[in-house]
C-alpha positions in Angstrom: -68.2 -5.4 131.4 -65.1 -5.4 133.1 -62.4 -2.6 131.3 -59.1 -1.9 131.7 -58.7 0.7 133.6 -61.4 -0.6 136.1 -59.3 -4.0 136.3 -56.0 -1.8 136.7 -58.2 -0.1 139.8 -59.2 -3.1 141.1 -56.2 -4.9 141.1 -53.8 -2.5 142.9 -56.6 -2.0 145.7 -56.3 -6.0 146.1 -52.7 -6.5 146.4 -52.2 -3.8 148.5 -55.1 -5.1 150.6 -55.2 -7.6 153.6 -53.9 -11.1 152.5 -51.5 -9.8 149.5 -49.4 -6.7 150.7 -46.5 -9.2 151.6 -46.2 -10.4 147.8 -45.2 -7.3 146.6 -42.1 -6.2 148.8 -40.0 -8.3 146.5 -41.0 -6.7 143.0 -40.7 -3.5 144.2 -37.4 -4.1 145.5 -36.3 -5.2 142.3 -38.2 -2.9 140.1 -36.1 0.3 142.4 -32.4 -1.5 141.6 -33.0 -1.4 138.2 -35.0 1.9 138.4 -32.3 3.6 139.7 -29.1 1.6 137.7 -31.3 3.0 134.3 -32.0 6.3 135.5 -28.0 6.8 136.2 -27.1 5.5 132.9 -29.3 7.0 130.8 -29.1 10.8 132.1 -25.2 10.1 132.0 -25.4 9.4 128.2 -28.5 10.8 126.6 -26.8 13.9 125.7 -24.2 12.1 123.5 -26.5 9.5 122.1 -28.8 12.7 120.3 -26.4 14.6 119.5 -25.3 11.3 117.4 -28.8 10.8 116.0 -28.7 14.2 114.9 -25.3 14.1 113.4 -27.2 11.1 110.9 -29.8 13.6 109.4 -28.4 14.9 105.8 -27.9 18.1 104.8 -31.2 17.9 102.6 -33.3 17.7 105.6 -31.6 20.6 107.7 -34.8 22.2 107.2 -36.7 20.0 108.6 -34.8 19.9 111.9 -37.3 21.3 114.1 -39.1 18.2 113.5 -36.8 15.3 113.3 -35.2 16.9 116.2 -38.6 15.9 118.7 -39.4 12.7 116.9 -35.5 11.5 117.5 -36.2 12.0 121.0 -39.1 10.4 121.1 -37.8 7.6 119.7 -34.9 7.4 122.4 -36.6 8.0 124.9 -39.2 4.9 123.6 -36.1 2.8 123.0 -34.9 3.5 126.7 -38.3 2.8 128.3 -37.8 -0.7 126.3 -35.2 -1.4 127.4 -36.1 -0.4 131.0 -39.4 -2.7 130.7 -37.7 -5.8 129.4 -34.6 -5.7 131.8 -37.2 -5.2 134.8 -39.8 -7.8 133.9 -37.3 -10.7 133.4 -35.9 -10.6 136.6 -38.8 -10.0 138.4 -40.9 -12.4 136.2 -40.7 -14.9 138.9 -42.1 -12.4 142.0 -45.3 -11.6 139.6 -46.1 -15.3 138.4 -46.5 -15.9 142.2 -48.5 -12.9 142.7 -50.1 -13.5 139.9 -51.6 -16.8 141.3 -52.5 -15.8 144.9 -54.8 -13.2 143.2 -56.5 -15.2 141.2 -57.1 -17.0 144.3 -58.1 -14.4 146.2 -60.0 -12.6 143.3 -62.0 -15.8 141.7 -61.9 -18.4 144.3 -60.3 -21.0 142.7 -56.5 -21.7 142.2 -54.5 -21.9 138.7 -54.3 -24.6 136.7 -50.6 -25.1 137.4 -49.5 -27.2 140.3 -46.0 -26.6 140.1 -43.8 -25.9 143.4 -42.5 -22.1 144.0 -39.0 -23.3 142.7 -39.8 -24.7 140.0 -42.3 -21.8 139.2 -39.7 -19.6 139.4 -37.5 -21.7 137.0 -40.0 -22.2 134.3 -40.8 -18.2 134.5 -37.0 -17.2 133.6 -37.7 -19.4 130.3 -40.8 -18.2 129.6 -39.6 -14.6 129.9 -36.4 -16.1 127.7 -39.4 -17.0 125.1 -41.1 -13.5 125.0 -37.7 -11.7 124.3 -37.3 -14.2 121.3 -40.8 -13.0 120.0 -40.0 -9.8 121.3 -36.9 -8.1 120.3 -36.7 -9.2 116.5 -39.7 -6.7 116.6 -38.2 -4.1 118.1 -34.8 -4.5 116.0 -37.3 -3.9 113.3 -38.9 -0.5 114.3 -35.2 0.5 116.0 -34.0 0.3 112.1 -36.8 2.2 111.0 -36.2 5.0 114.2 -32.5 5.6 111.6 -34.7 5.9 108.1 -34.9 9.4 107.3 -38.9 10.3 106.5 -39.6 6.6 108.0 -38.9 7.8 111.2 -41.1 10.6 111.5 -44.1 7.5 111.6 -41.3 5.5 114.3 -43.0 7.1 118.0 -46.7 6.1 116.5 -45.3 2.7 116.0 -43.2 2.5 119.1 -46.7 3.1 121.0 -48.3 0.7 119.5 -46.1 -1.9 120.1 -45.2 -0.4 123.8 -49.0 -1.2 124.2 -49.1 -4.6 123.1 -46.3 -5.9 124.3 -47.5 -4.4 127.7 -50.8 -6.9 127.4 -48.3 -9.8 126.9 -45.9 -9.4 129.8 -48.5 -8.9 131.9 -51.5 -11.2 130.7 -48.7 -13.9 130.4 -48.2 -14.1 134.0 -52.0 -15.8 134.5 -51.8 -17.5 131.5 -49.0 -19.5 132.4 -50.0 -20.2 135.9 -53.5 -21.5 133.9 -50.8 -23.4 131.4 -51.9 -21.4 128.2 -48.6 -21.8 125.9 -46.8 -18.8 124.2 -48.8 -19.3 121.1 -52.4 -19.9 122.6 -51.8 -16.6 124.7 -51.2 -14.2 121.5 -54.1 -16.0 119.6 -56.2 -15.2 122.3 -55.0 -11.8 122.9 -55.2 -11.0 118.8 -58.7 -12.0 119.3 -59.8 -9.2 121.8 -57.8 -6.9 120.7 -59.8 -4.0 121.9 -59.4 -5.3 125.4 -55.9 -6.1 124.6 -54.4 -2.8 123.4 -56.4 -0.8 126.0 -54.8 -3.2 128.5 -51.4 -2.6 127.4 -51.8 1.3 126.4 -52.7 1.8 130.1 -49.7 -0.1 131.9 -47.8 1.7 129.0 -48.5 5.2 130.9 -48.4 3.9 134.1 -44.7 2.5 133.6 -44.1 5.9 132.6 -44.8 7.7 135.8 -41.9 8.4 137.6 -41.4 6.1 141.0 -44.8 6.1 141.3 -44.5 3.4 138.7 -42.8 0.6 141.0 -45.2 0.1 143.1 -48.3 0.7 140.5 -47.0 -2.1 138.5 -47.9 -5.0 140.5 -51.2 -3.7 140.8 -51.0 -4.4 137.1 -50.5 -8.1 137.4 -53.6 -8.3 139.7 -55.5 -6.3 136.9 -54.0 -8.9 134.3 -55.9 -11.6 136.7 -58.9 -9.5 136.7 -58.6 -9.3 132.8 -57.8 -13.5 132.1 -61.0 -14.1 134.2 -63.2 -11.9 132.4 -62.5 -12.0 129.0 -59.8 -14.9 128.0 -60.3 -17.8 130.5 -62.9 -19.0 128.1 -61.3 -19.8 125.3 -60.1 -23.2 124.1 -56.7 -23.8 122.7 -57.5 -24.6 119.1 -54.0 -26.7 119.3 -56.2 -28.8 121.7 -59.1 -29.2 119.7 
């Protein structure tokens, strides 16, 4: 039974193996311009932004500072990572749909379903990332809201991890799903019906995202362990659109 963390393993050995090093220059690259453009901004205004969280909690709850206080900046800090994640993966969405597809080359022998040109790949990925931000961020305007509730929040960094962990499995199980021309829809049904496989997916790119600069060029070992993960547990499925 292949597992997460043993695909995760896998897949960084292969792409940083003979035949797939060169693919990953270009992600990296991107992923250290925005690294560093985020890191800037964020230490240059983290200060203010809790100390105008804080300002929100009312007097009733003074006493319950020394909680609210850690679960703000968990939140924040949650919110920023977001932020980080979806700024990163949409422009290098079109570098890890190519990797994507020479691994699963590599890794199973057998090309993608799609037989679409690099440029037009790389086209087709901007939109498809456009898509996931329309599924995503309504979500996360929704748990940002709840981050402001008094008492709600104090359940807003649990929630936060959960969804950091399953939007994790969608960015990257997306990029072999497309290349295998699974829509949007089909891709969530089948994720939703592993679940287990899903969230542990996720939860572990989660934490390795949040390892500083080590992260860059762990992540598109990620997208080979999202190759490793479509073989072995989703390629099987049938659309039920289809059927």
């Amino acid at each position: 039974m292949l597992n997460a963390l043993t695909a995760l393993n896998r897949g960084t050995r292969l792409v940083y193996g003979r035949g797939l090093r060169r693919y990953v220059y270009a992600p990296i690259a991107v992923n250290l311009a925005v690294y560093s453009t985020m890191l800037y901004y964020v230490v240059s205004h983290f200060g203010g932004w809790l100390d105008s969280w804080m300002a929100m909690v009312p007097a009733w709850l003074g006493w319950l500072e020394w909680l609210i206080w850690p679960l703000f900046v968990a939140s924040l800090v949650l919110i920023v990572f977001f932020t980080f994640t979806l700024v990163t993966h949409l422009i290098a969405a079109p570098f890890y749909g190519f990797l994507a597809a020479k691994v699963e080359v590599q890794a199973t022998g057998r090309p993608p379903l799609d037989d679409r040109g690099l440029a037009r790949t790389a086209v087709d990925a901007m939109g498809r990332e456009l898509v996931k931000l329309g599924y995503i961020l309504p979500r996360a305007l929704a748990l940002f809201v709840i981050s402001w509730i008094p008492a709600l929040n104090v359940v807003a960094p649990f929630l936060w991890a959960l969804f950091s962990a399953w939007i994790m499995a969608i960015t990257y199980l997306d990029y072999p799903m497309d290349n295998n021309k699974v829509s949007f829809a089909d891709m969530r049904r089948r994720l939703s019906s592993h679940a287990w496989q899903t969230l542990t997916f996720g939860g572990w790119v989660t934490l390795i995202t949040w390892i500083p600069l080590a992260n860059l060029f762990l992540l598109p070992g990620a997208v080979a362990g999202a190759v490793l993960m479509w073989d072995r547990h989703y390629r099987g499925e049938r659309d039920i659109a289809a059927i």
